[in-house]
N, CA, C and O atoms as a Tinker XYZ file with bonds, in Angstrom:
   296  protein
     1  N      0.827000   -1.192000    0.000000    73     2
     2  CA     0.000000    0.000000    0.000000    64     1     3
     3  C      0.875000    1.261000    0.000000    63     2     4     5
     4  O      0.519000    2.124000   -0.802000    81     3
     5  N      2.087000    1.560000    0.844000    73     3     6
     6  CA     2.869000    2.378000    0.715000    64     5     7
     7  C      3.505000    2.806000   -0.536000    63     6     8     9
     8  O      3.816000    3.958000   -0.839000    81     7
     9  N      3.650000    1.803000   -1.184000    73     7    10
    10  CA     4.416000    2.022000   -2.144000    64     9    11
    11  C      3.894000    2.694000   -3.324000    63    10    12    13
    12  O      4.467000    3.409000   -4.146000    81    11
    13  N      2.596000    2.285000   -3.227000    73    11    14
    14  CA     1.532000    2.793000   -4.175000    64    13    15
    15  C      0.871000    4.263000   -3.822000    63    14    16    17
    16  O      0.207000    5.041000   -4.506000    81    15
    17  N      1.286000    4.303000   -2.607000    73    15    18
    18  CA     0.836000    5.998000   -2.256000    64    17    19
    19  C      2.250000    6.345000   -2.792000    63    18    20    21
    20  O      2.044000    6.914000   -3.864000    81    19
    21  N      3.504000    6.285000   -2.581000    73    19    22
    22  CA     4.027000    7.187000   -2.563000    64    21    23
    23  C      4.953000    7.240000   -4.114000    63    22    24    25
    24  O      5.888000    7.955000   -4.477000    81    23
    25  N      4.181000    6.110000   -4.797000    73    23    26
    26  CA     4.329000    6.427000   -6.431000    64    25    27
    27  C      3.566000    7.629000   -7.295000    63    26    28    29
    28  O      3.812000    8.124000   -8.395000    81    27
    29  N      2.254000    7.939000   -6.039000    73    27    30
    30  CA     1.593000    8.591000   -6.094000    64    29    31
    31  C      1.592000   10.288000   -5.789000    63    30    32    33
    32  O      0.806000   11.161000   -6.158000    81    31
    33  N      2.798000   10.349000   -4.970000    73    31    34
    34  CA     3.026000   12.020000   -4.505000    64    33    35
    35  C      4.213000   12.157000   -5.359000    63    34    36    37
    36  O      4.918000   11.331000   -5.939000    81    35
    37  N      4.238000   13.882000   -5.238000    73    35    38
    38  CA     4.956000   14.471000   -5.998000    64    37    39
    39  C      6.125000   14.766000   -5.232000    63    38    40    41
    40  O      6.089000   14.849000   -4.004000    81    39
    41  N      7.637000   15.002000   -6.222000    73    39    42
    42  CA     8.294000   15.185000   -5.199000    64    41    43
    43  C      8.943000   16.811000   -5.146000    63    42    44    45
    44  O      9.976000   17.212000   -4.611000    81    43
    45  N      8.252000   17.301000   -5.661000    73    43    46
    46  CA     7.743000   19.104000   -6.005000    64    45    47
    47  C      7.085000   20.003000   -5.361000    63    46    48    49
    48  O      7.212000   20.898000   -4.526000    81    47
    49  N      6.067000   19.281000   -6.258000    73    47    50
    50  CA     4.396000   18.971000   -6.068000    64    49    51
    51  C      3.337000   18.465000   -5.184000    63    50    52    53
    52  O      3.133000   17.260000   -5.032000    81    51
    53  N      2.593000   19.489000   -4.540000    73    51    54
    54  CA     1.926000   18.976000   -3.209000    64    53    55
    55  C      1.189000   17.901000   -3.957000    63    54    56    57
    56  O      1.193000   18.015000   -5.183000    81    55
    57  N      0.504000   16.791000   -3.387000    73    55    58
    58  CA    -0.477000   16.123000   -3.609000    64    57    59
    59  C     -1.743000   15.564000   -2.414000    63    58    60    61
    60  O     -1.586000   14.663000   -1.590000    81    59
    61  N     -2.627000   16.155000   -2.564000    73    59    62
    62  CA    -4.360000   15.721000   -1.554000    64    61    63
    63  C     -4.146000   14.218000   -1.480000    63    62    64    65
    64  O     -3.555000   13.366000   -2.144000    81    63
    65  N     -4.871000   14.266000   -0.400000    73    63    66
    66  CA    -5.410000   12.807000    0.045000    64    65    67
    67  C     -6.449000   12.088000   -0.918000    63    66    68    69
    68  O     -6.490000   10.932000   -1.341000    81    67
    69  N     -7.625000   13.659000   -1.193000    73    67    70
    70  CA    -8.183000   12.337000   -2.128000    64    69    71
    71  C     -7.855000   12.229000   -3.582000    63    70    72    73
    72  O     -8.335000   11.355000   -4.303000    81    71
    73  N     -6.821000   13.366000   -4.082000    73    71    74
    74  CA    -6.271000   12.733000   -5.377000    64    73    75
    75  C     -5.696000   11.649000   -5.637000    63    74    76    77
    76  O     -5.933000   10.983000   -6.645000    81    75
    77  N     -4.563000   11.239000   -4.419000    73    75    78
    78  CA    -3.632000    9.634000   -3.890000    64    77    79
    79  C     -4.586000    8.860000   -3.454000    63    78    80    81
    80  O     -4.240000    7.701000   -3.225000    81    79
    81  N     -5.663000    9.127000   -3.269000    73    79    82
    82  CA    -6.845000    7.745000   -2.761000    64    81    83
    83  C     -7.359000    7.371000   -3.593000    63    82    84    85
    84  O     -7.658000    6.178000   -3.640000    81    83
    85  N     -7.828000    8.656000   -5.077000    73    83    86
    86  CA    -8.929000    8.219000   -6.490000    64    85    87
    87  C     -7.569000    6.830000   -7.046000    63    86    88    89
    88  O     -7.631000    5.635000   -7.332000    81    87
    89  N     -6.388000    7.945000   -6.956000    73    87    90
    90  CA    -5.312000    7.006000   -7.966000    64    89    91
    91  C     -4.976000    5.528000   -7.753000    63    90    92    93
    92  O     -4.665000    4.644000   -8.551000    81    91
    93  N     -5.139000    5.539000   -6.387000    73    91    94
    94  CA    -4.823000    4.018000   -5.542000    64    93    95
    95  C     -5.773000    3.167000   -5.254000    63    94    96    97
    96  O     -5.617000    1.964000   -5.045000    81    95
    97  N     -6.872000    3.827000   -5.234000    73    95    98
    98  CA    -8.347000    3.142000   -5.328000    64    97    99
    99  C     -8.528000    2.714000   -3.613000    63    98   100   101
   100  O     -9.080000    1.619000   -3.506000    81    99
   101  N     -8.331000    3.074000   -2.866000    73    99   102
   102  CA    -8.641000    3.012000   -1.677000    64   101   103
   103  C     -8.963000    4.630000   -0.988000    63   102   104   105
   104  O     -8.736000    5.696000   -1.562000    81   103
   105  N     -9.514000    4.464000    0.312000    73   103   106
   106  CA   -10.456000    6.005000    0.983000    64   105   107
   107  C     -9.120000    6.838000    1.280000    63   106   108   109
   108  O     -7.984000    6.497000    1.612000    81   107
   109  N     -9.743000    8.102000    1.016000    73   107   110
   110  CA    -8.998000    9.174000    2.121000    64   109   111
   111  C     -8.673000    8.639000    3.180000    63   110   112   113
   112  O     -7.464000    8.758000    3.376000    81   111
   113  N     -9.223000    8.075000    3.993000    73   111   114
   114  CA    -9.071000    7.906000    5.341000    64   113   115
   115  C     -7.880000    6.713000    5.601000    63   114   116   117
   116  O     -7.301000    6.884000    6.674000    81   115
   117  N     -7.442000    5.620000    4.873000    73   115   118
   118  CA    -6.579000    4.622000    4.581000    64   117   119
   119  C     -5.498000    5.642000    4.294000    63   118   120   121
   120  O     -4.659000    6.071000    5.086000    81   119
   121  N     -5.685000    5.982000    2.907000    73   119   122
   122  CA    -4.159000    6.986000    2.535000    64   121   123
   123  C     -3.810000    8.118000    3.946000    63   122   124   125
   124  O     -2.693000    8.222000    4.453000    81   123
   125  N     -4.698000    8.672000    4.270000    73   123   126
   126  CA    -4.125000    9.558000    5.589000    64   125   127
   127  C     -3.235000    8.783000    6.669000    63   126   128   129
   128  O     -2.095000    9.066000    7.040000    81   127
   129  N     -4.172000    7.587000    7.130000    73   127   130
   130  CA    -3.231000    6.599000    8.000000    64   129   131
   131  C     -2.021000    6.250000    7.741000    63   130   132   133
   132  O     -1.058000    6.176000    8.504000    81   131
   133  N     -2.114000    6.005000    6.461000    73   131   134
   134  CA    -0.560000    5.403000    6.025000    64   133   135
   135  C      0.190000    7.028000    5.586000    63   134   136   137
   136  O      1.420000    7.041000    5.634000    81   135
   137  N     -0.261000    7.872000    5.323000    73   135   138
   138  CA     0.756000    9.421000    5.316000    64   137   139
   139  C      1.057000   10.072000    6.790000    63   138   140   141
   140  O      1.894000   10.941000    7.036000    81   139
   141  N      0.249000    9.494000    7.621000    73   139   142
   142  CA     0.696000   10.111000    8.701000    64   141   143
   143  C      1.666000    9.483000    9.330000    63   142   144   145
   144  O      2.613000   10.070000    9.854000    81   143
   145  N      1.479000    8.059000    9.327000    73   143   146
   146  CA     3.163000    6.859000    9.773000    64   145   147
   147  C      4.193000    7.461000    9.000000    63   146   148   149
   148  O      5.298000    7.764000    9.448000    81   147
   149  N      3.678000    7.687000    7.423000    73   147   150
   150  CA     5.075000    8.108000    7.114000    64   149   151
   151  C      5.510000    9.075000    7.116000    63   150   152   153
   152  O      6.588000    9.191000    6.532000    81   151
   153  N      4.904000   10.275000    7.772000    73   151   154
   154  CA     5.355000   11.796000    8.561000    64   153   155
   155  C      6.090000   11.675000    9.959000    63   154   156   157
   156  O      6.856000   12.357000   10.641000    81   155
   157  N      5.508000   10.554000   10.020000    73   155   158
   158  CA     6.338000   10.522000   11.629000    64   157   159
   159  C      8.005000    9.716000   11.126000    63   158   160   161
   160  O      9.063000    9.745000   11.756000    81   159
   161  N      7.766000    9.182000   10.058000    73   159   162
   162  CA     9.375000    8.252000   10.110000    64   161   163
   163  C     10.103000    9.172000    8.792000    63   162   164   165
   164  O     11.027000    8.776000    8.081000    81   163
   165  N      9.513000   10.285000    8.719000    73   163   166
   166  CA    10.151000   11.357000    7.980000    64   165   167
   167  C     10.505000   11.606000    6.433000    63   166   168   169
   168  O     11.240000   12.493000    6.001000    81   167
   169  N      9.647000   10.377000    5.507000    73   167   170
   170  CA     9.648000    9.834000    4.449000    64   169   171
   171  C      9.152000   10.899000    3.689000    63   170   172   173
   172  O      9.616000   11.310000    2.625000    81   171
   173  N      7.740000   11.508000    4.574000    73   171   174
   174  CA     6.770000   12.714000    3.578000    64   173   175
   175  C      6.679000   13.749000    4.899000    63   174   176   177
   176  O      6.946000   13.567000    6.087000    81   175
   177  N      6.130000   15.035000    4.086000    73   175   178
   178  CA     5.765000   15.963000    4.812000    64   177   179
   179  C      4.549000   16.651000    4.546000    63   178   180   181
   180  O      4.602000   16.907000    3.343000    81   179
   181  N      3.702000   17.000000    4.914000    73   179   182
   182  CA     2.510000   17.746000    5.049000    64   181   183
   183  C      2.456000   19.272000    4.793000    63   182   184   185
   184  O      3.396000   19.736000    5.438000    81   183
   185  N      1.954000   20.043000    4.304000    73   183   186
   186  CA     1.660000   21.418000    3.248000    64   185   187
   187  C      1.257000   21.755000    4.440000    63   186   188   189
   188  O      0.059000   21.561000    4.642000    81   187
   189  N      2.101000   22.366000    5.629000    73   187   190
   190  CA     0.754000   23.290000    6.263000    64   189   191
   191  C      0.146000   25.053000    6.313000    63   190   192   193
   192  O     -0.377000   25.810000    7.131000    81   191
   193  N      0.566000   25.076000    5.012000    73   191   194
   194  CA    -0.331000   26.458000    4.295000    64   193   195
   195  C     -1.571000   25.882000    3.936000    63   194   196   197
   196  O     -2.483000   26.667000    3.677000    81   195
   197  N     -1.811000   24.541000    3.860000    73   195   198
   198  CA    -2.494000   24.342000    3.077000    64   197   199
   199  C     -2.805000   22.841000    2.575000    63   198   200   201
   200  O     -1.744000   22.230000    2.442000    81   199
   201  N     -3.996000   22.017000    2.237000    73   199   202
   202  CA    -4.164000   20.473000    1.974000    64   201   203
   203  C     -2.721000   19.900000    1.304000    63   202   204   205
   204  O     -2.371000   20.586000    0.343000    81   203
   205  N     -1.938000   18.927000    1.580000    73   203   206
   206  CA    -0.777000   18.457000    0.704000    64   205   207
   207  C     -0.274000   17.925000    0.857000    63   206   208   209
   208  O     -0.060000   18.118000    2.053000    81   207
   209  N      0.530000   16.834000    0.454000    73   207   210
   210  CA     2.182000   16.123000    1.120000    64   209   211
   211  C      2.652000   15.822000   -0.166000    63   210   212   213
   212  O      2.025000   15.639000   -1.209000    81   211
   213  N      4.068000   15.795000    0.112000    73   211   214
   214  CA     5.669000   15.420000   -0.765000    64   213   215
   215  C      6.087000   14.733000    0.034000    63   214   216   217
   216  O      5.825000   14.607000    1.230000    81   215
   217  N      7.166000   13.977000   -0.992000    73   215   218
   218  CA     8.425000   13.198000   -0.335000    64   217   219
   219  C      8.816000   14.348000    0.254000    63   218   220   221
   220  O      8.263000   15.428000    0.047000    81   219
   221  N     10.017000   14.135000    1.196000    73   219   222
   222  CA    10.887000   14.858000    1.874000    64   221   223
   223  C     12.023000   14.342000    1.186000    63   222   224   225
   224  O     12.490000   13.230000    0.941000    81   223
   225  N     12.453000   16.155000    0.842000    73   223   226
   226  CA    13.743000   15.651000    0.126000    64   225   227
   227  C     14.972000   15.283000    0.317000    63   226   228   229
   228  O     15.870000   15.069000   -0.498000    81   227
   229  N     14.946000   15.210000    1.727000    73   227   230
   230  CA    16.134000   14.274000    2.544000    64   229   231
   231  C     15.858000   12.110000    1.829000    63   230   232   233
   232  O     16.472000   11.193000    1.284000    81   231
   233  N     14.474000   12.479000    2.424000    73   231   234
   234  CA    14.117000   10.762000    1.759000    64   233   235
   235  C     13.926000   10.608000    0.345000    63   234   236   237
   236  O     13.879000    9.430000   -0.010000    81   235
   237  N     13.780000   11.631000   -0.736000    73   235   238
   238  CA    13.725000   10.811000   -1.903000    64   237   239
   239  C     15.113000   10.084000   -2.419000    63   238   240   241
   240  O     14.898000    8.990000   -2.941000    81   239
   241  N     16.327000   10.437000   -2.378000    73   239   242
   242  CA    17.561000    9.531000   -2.558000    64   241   243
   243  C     17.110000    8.170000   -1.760000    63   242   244   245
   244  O     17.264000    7.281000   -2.598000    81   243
   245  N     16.760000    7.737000   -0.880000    73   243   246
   246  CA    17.099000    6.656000   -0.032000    64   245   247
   247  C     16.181000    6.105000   -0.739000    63   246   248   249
   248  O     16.610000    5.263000   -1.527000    81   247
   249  N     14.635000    6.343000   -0.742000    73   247   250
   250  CA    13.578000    5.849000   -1.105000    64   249   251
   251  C     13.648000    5.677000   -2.720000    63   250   252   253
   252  O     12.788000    4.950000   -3.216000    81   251
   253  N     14.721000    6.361000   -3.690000    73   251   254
   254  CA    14.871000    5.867000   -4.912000    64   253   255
   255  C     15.282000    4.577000   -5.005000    63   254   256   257
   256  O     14.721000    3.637000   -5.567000    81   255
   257  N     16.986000    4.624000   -4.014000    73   255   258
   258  CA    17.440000    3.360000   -3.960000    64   257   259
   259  C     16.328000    2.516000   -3.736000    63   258   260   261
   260  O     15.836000    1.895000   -4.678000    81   259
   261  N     15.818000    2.415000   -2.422000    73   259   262
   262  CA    15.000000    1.174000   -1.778000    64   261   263
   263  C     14.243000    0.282000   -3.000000    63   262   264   265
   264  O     14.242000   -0.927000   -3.229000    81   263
   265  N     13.645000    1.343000   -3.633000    73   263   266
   266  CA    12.308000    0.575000   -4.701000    64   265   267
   267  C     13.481000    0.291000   -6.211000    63   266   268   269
   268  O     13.097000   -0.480000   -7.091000    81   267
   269  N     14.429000    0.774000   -6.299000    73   267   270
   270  CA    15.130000    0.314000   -7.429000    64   269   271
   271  C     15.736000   -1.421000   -7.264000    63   270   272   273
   272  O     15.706000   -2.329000   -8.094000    81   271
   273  N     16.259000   -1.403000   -5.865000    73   271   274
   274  CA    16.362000   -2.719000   -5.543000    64   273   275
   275  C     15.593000   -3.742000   -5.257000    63   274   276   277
   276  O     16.058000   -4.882000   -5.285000    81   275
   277  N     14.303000   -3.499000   -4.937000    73   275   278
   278  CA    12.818000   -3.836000   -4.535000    64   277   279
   279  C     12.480000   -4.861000   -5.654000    63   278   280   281
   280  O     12.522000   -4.380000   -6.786000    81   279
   281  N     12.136000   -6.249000   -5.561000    73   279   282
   282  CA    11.449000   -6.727000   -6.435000    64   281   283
   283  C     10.151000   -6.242000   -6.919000    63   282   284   285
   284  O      9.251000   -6.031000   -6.106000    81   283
   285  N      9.921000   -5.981000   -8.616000    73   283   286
   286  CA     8.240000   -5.327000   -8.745000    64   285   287
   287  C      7.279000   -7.170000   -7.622000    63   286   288   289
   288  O      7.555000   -8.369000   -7.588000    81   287
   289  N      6.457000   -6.505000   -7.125000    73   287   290
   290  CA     5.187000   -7.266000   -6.943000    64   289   291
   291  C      4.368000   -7.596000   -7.793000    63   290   292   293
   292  O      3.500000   -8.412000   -7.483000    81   291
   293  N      4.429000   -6.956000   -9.323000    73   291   294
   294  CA     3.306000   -6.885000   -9.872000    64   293   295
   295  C      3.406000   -8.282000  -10.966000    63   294   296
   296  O      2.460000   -8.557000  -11.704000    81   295
């Protein structure tokens, strides 16, 4: 599920909960749960001007590696 949200945010670019929920096909309320674990372990960050989250650009290097080495699931 993570992985699929966060194929889903921008790393610019704010992105809503329910734009990453239409795309992933699961609720706002699922994608929030899983964006807020990953605010706390510092992966994404939250827009607070305003509705949003990005990678954090400390974590997009690490999180490139991770999923480059990552077997696809699909």
């Amino acid at each position: 599920m993570r992985s699929k949200i966060l194929d889903n945010i921008g790393k610019e670019e704010w992105s809503t909960t329910t734009t990453i929920s239409k795309n992933v096909g699961v609720t706002s309320s699922t994608v929030l749960y899983h964006l807020k674990n990953m605010e706390r372990e510092e992966a994404v960050e939250r827009n607070m001007k305003g509705r949003g989250w990005r990678i954090t650009p400390f974590q997009q290097i690490e999180l490139t590696e991770y999923f480059s080495k990552r077997p696809s699931r699909r």
